[in-house]
C-alpha positions as a printed NumPy array, in Angstrom:
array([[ -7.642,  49.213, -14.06 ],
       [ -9.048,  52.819, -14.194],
       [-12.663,  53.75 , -15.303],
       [-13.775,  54.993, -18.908],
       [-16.434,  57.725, -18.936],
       [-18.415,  56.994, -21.968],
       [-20.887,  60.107, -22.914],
       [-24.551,  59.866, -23.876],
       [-25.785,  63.529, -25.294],
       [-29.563,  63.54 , -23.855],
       [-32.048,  64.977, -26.142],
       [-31.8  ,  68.049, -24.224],
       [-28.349,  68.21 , -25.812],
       [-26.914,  67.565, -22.262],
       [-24.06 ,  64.9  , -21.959],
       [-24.212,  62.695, -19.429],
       [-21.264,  60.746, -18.745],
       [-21.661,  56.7  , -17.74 ],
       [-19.023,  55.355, -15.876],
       [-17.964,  51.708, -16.744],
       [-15.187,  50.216, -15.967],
       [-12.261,  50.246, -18.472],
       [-11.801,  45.941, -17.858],
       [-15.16 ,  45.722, -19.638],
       [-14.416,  47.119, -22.291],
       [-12.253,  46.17 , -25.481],
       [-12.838,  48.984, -28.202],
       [-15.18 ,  52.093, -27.305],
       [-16.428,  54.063, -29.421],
       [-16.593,  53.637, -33.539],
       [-18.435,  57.003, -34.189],
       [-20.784,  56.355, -36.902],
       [-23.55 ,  58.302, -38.029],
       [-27.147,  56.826, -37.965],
       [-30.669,  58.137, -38.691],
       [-30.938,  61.744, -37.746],
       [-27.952,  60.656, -35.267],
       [-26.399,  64.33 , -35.623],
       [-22.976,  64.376, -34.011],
       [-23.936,  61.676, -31.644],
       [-21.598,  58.651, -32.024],
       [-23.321,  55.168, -32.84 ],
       [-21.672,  52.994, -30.843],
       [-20.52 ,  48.853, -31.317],
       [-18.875,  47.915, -28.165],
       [-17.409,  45.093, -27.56 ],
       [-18.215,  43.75 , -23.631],
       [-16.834,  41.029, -21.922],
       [-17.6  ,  40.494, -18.493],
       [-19.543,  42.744, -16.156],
       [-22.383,  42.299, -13.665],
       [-26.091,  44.324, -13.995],
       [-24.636,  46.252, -11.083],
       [-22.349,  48.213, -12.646],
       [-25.012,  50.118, -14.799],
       [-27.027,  52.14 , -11.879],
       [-29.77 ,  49.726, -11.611],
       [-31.782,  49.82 ,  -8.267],
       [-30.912,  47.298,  -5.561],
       [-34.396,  45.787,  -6.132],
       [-34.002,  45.319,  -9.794],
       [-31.048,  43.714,  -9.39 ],
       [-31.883,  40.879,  -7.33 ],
       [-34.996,  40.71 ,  -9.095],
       [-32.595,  39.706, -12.529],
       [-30.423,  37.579, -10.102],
       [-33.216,  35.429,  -9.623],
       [-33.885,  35.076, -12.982],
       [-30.44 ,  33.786, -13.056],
       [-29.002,  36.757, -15.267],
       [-26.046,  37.298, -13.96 ],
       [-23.906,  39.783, -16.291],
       [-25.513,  41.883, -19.602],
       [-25.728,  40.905, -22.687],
       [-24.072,  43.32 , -25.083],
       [-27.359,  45.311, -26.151],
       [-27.964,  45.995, -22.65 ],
       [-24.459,  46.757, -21.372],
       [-25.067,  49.664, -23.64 ],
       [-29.068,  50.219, -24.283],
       [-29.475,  50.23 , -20.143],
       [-27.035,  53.593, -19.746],
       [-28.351,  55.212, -22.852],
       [-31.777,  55.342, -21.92 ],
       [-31.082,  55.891, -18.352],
       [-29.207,  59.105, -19.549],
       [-32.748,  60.061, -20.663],
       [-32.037,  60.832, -24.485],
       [-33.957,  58.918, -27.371],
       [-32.463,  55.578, -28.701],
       [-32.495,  53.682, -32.201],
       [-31.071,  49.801, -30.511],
       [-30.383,  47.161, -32.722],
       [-29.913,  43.62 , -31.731],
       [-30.317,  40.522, -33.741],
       [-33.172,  38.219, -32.348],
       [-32.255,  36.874, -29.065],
       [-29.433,  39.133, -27.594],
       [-31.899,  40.329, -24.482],
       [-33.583,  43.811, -26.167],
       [-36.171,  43.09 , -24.3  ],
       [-34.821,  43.546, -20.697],
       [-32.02 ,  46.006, -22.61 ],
       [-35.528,  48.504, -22.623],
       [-38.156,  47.038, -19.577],
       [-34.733,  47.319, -16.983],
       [-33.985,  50.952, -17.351],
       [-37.576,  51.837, -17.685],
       [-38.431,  50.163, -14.18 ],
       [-35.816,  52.072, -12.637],
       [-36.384,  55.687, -13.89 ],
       [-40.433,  55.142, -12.812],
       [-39.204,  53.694,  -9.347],
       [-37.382,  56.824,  -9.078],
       [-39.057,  58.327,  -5.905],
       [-37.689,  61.889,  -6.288],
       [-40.025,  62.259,  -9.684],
       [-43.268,  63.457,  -7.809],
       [-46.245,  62.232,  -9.06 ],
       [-50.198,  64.021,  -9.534],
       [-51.029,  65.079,  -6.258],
       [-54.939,  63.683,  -7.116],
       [-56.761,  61.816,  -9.439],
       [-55.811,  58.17 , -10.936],
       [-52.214,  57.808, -11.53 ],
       [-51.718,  57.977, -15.134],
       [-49.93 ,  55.764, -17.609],
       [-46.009,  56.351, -17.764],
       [-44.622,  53.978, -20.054],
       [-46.605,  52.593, -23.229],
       [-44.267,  49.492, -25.113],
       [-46.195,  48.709, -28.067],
       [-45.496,  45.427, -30.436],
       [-46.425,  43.798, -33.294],
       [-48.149,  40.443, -31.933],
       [-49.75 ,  39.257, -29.003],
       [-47.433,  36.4  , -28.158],
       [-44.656,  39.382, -28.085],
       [-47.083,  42.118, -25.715],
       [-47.69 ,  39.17 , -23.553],
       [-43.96 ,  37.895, -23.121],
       [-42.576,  41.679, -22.692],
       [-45.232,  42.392, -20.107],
       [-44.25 ,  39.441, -18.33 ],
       [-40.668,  40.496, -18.135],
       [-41.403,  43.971, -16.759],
       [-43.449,  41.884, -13.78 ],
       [-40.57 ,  39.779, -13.129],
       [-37.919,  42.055, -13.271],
       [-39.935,  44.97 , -11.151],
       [-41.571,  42.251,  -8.752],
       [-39.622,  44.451,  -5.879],
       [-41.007,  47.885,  -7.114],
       [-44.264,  49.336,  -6.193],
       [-45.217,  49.718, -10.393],
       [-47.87 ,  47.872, -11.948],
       [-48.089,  46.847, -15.739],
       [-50.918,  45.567, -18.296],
       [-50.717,  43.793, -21.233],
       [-53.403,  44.551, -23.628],
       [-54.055,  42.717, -27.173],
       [-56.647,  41.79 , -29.532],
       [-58.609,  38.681, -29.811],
       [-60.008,  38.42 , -26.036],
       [-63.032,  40.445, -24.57 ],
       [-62.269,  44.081, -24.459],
       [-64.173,  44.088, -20.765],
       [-62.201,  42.685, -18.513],
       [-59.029,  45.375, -19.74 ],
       [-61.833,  48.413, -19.703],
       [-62.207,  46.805, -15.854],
       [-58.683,  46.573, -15.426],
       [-57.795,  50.238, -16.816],
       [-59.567,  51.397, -13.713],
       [-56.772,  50.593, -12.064],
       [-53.745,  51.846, -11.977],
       [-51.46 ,  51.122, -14.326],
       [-47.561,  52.264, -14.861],
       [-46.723,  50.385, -17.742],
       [-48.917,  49.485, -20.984],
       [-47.858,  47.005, -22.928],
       [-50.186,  46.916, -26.305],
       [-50.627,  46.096, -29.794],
       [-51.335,  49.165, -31.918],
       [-55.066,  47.72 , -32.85 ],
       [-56.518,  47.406, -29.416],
       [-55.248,  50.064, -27.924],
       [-56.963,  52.252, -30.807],
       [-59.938,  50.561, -29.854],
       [-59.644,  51.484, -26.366],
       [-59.244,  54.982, -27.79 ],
       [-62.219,  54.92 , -29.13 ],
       [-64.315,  53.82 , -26.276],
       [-62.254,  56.627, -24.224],
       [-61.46 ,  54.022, -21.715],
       [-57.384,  55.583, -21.458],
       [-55.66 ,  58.618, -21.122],
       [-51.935,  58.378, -22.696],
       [-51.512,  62.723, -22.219],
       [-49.272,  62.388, -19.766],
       [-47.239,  59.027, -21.134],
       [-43.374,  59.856, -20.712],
       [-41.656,  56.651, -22.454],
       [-42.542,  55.349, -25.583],
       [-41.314,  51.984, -27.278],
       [-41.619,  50.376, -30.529],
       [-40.43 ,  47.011, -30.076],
       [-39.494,  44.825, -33.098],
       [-40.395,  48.171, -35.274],
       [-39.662,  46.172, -38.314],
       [-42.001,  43.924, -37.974],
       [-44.925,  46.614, -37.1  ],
       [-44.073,  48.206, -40.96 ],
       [-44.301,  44.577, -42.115],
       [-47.591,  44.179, -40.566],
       [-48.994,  47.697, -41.654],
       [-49.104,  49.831, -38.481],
       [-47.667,  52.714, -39.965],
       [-51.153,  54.374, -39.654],
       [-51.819,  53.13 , -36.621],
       [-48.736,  54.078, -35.625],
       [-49.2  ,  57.342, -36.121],
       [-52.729,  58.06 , -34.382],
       [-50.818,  56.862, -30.924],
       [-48.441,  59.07 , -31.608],
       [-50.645,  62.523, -31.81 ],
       [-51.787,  61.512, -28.672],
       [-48.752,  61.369, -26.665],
       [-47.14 ,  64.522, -25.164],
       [-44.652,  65.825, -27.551],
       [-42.104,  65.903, -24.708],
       [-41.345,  62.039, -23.985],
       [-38.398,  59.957, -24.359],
       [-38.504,  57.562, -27.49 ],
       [-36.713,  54.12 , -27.36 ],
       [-37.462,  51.834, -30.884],
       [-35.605,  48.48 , -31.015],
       [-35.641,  46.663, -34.028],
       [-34.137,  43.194, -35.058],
       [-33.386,  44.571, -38.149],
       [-32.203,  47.797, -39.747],
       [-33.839,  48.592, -42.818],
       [-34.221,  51.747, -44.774],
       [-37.629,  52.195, -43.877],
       [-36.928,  51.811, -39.972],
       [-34.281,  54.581, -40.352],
       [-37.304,  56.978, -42.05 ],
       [-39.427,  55.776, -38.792],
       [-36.501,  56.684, -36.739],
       [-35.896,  60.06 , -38.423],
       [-39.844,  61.264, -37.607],
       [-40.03 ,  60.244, -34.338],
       [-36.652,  60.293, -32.368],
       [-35.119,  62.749, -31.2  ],
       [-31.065,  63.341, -32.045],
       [-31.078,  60.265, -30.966],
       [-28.016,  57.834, -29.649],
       [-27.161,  54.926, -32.246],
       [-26.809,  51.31 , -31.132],
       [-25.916,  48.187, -33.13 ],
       [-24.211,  45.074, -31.34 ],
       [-24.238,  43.041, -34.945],
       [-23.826,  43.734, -38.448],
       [-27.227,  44.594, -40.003],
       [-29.602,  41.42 , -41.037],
       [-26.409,  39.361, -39.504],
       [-27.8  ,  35.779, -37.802],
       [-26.359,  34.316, -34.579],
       [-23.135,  32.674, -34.873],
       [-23.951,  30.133, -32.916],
       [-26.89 ,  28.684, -35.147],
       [-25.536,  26.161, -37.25 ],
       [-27.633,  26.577, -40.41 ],
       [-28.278,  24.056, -43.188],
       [-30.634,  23.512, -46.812],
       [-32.029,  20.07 , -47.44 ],
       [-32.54 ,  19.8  , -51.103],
       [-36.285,  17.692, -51.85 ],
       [-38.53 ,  17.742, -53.795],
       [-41.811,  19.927, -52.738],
       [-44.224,  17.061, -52.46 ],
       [-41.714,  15.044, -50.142],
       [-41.469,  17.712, -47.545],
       [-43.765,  16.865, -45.124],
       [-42.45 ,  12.959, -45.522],
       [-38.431,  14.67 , -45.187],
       [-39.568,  16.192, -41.657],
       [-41.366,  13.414, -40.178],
       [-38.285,  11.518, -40.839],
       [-35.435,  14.234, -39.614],
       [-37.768,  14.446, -36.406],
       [-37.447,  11.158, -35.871],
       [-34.192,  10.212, -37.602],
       [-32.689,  12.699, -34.719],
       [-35.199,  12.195, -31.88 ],
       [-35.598,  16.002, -32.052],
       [-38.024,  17.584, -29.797],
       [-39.269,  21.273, -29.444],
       [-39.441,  21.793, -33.096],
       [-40.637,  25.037, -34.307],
       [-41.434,  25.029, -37.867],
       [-42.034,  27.642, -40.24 ],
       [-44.632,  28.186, -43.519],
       [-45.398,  30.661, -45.428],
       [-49.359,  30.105, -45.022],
       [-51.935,  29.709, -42.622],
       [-53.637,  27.221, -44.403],
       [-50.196,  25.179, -45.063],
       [-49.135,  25.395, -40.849],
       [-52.949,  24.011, -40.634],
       [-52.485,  21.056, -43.382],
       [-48.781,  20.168, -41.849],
       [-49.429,  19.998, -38.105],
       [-52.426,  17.261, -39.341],
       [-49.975,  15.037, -41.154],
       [-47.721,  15.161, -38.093],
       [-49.64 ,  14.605, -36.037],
       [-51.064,  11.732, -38.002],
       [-48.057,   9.89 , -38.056],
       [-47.756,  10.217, -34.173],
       [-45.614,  12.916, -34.093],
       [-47.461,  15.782, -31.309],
       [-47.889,  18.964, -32.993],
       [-50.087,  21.899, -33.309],
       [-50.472,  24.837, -35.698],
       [-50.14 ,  28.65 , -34.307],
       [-51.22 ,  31.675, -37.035],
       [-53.672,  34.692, -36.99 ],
       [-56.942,  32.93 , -37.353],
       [-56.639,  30.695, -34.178],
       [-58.483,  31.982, -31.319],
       [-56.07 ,  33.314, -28.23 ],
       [-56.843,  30.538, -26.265],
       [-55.518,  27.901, -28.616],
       [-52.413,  30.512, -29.757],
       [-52.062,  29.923, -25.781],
       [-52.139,  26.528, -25.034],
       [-50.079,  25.355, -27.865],
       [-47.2  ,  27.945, -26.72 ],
       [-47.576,  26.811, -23.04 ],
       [-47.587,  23.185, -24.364],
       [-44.537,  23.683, -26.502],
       [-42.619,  25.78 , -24.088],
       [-43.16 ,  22.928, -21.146],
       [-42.298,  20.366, -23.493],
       [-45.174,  18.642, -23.727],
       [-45.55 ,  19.296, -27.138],
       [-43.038,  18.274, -29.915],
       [-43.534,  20.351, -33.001],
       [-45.209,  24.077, -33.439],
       [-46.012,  25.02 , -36.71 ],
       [-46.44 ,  28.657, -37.015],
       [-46.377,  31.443, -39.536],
       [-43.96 ,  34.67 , -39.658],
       [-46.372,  36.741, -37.333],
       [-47.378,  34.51 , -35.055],
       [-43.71 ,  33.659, -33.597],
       [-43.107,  36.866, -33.17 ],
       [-42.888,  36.522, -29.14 ],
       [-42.046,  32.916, -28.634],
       [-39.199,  33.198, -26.627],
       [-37.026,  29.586, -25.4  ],
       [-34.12 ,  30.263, -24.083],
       [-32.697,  26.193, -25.293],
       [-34.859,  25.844, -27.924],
       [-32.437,  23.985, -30.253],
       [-34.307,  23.303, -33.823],
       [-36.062,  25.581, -36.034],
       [-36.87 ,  24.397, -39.724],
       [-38.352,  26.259, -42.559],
       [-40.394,  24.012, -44.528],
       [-40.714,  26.728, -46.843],
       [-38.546,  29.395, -47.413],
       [-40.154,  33.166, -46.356],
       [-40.431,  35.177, -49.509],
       [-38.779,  38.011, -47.445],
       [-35.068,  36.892, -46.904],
       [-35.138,  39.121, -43.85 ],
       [-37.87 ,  37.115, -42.306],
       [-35.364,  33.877, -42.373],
       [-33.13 ,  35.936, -40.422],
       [-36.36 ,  36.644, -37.632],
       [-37.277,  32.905, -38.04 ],
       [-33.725,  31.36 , -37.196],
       [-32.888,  33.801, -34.392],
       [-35.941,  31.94 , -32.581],
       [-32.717,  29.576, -31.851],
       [-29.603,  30.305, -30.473],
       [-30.822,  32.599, -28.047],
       [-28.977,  34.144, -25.299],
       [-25.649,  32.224, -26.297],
       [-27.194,  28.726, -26.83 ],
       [-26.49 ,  26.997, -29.521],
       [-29.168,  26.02 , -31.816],
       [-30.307,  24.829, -35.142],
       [-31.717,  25.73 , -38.347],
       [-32.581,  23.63 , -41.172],
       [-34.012,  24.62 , -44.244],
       [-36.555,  21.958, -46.761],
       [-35.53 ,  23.564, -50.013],
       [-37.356,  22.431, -53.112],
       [-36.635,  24.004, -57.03 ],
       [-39.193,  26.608, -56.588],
       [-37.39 ,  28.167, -53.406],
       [-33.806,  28.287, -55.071],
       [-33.737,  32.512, -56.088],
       [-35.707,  32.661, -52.658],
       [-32.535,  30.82 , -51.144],
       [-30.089,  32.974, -53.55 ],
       [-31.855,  35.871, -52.32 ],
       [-31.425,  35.213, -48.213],
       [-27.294,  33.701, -49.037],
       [-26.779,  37.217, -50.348],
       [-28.532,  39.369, -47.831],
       [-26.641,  37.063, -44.844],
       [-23.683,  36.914, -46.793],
       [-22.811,  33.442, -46.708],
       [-23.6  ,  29.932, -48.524],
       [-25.397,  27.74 , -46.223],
       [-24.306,  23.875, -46.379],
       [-26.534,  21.432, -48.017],
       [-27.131,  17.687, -47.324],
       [-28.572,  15.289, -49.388],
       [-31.081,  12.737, -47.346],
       [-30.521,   9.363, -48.759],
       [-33.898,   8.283, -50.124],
       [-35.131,  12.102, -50.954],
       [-32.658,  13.124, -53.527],
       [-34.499,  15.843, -55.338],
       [-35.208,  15.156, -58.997],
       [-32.471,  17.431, -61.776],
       [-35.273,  17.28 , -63.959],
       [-37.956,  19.27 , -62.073],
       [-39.465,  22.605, -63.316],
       [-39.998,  25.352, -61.116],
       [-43.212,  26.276, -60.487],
       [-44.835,  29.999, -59.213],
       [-45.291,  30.09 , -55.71 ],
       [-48.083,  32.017, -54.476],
       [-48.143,  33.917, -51.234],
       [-51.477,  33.203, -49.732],
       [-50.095,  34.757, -46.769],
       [-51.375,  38.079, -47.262],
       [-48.62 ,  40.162, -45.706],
       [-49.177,  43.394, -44.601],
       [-52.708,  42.76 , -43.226],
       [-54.283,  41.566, -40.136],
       [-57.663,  40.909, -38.878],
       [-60.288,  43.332, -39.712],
       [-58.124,  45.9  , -41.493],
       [-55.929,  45.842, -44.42 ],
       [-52.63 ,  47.79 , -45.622],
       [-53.26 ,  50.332, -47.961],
       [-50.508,  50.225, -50.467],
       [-48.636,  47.499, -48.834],
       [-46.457,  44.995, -49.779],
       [-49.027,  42.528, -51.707],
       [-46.167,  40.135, -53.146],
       [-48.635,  37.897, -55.815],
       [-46.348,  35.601, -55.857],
       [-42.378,  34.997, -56.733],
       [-41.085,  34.359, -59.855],
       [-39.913,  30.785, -60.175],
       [-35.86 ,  29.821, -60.206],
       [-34.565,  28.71 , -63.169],
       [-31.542,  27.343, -61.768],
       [-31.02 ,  22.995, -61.42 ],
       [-31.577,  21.712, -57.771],
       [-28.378,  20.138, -57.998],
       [-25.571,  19.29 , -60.48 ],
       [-24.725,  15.716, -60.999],
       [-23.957,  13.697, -58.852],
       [-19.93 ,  13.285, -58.311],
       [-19.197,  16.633, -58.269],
       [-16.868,  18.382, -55.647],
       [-19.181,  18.695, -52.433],
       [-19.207,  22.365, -51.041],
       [-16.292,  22.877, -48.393],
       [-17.37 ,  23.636, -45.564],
       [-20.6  ,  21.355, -45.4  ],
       [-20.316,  20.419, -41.861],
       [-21.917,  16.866, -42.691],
       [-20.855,  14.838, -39.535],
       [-24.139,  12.452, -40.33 ],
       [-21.952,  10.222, -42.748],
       [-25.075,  10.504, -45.518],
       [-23.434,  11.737, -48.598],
       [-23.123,  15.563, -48.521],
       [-25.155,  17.37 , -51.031],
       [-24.398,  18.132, -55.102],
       [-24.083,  22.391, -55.037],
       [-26.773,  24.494, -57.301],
       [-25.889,  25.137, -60.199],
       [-25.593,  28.956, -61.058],
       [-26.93 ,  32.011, -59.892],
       [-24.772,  32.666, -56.813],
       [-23.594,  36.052, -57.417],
       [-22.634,  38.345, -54.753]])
């Protein structure tokens, strides 16, 4: 086989060609145009095997992701990890759990290994690379991953978040420090108390960017940015690409090159996905017995409310079944414990809410349920690619009562597909139910101590009119995928246009 030169236009409008070998690769490139993408092609390979040495990683970094037990690229960093070595901005796409994370941290390690780039001949050694995201859980697991993977390199990293004593990160700062990984908040705070100097930062990244707009950075956002030098390289990865992460793209990066290894808002193919039908005050009684039923363990669930994750995780754990609530208001130290505990296993069910998994990261971790469906239909996309990650197969279950059905109309159109329903002997939902409002108590768009101006204050969602079910009889859906032998489950009745 020969070799395929595939060429990444830097910002500096200088192409750099990456070569790749022409057996690892199926269809190159479908030119597309993107946000402020110019004549730079946006481009969907498709990658089959290859090892991490074929991309002009360092020797060190290499063995470093040996260890890990990474062996060949996932598709988002087959392509992300030439792109940005090429030095040009990026706009990278990946649904949840395709590797974005080492796609950015692995090309990032190399460049500031790079011992030709000379350095401040006095003075403190000044921050390099700042990687901001939206949650703690996520700062924490993303600084963790540039430790692992640049254990070889002479680079150190900080992770820096809200909710813990500022002093020991003031002491810390003193220090130096490569790579800053933040949340917008407390690094703002550390702006304040001068304790940083980000002049001379030359990589930026905005990791899960979507979920920063969700959570009302914007502003924050923007007060990092007038602090960084106006010459850096931008890199912002985002689960999703929405219109309003395209806008973000077109301010900040710079022509940059497109990437997007799945279909916008698509969810992993190998998560089998499914709807319970119930009624809304059997739901906690429904997931007790699935849990159970199917001896699951390392069960993430999802609600919409920090008070509801508080009131579930009680009546689990009530009925013997180990669990433990994870949301905004719970100090670090308990966010921490229950992840370690769930991530070892010791724990059987974590109740969280949208924001707080952002960051939980199990490779195997095969069932994620949403006792209540997110009034955001791309958030069920976020929720369910907690499973299935890096090509395991997983599952996803949804609890869907009559006031969730547009809510459920809402995510089958955006993921373009009818999920299968089963009907749990003994929790049949009742025909006759009316719909009532639900109200988001989950004040989106804010976080602790500071609100979003303008923001997306959903009240509440206006109740389905549609039946639960039709009667009972009635063709079953094709495609159900019910291998339980319970009876499969009566399909809604209207509403399901495309």
């Amino acid at each position: 086989m020969g070799d395929a030169l595939l060429q990444y236009q830097s910002a500096a409008t200088v192409t750099v060609d990456v070569l790749l070998p022409l057996s690892v690769i199926t269809s190159y490139p479908l030119p597309k145009t993107g946000a402020n993408c110019g004549d730079r092609p946006m481009y969907q390979l498709e990658l089959s095997s290859m090892p991490f040495s074929t991309l002009g990683l360092s020797e060190e970094i290499v063995r470093a992701v040996t260890e890990r037990g990474y062996t060949e690229p996932t598709p988002i960093q087959a392509q992300a990890i030439p792109a940005i070595l090429s030095g040009g901005d990026l706009l990278g796409g990946a649904q949840t759990g395709t590797g974005k994370t080492a796609g950015f941290t692995l090309p990032i390690l190399h460049m500031l290994s790079d011992k030709s780039v000379k350095g401040p001949s006095e003075g403190r050694p000044p921050i390099r690379a700042l990687i901001l995201t939206p949650t703690r859980e996520l700062a924490a697991q993303v600084e963790e991953s540039v430790r692992e993977y640049g254990k070889y390199l002479k680079l150190n990293s900080m992770v820096m978040f809200g909710g813990v004593n500022i002093n020991p990160q003031i002491q810390r700062l003193r220090s130096r420090v490569d790579i800053l990984v933040a949340t917008p908040g407390r690094l703002l705070d550390h702006v304040g108390q001068k304790t940083l100097d980000l002049s001379k930062v030359e990589i930026l990244v905005l990791d899960e960017a979507d979920r920063m707009l969700d959570m009302g950075f914007v502003r924050d956002i923007k007060k990092i940015l007038a602090l960084l030098p106006k010459r850096r390289q931008n890199l912002l990865f985002s689960a999703t690409f929405s219109d309003e992460i395209k806008a973000l793209a077109d301010s900040l990066l710079n022509n940059p090159a497109m990437i997007e290894v799945a279909r916008r808002n698509a969810t992993a193919e190998l998560v089998s996905q499914k709807v319970y039908p119930v009624d809304r005050d059997k739901k906690s009684k429904l997931l007790a017995y699935l849990i159970r039923e199917h001896n699951w363990f390392q069960v993430l669930v999802f609600t919409r409310t920090k008070h509801g994750a508080n009131r579930l995780a009680e009546y689990l754990a009530k009925v013997d079944i180990p669990s433990l609530a994870i949301h905004g208001n719970k100090s670090q130290s308990a966010r921490t414990r229950a992840l370690k505990e769930f991530k070892d296993g010791t724990l059987q069910v974590l109740v969280a809410t949208d924001i707080a998994a952002r960051g939980i990261d199990i490779i195997d971790l095969p069932h994620v349920v949403n006792f209540e469906l997110p009034h955001v239909s791309e958030d069920y996309v976020h929720r369910i690619g907690r499973t299935g990650r890096a090509g395991a197969e997983g599952e996803a279950i949804s609890l869907v009562c009559v006031d969730e059905l547009k809510l459920l109309a809402d995510i089958e159109r955006l993921i373009k597909r009818e999920i299968p329903e089963e009907v749990v002997p003994g929790f049949e939902p009742d025909r006759n139910a009316k719909p009532e409002p639900i109200l988001n108590g989950q004040n989106r768009g804010q976080r602790s101590g500071q609100g979003r101006p303008g923001g997306n204050n959903r009240q509440g969602s206006k109740p389905s009119t549609q039946s639960l079910a039709k009667p009972r009889g009635a063709p079953s859906h094709q495609g159900a995928g019910n291998s339980s032998g319970r009876p499969a489950a009566p399909r809604r009745t209207g509403g399901r246009s495309r």
